[in-house]
C-alpha positions, -999 to 999 in steps of 0.1 A, spaced: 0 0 0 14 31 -8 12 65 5 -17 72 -18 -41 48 -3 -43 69 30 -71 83 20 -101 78 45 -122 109 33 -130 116 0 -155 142 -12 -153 132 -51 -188 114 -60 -173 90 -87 -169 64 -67 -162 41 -100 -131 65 -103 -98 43 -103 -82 69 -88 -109 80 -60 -94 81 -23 -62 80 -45 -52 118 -37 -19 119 -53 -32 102 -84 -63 123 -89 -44 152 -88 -13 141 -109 -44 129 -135 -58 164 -134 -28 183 -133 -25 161 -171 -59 174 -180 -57 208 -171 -87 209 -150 -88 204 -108 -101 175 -85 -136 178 -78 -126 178 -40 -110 211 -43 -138 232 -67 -171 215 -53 -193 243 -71 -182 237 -105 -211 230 -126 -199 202 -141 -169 220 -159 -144 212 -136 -112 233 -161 -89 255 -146 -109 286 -166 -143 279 -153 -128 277 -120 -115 315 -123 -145 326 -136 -164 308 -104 -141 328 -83 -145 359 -100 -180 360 -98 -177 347 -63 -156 382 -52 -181 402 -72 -211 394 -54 -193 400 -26 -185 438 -39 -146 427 -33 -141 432 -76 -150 463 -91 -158 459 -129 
């Protein structure tokens, strides 16, 4: 068992995932695929890219009145 198998936790829902409680090879797959692990962008509306996540974040600060356009 490697280090990878730790995982006791995971938040992903594919649970069919080869890689799921597999931290270190979820992310080294989505580091690959330019997008990020669903554990660390929960609200991503099923576009889980690096892009969508910036503009979830953005829109995020702006209805907070933290961005002004």
């Amino acid at each position: 068992m490697s280090e990878c198998d730790k995982t006791k936790v995971c938040a992903c829902p594919k649970t069919e995932c080869p890689n799921h409680k597999k931290c270190c090879l979820c992310v080294i797959k989505h580091r690959e695929t330019d997008s990020l692990p669903y554990c660390l962008f929960l609200d991503n509306g099923g576009d889980k890219s690096v892009a969508n996540y910036y503009e979830v974040l953005k829109k995020r600060f702006e209805d907070k009145g933290e961005i002004q356009s």
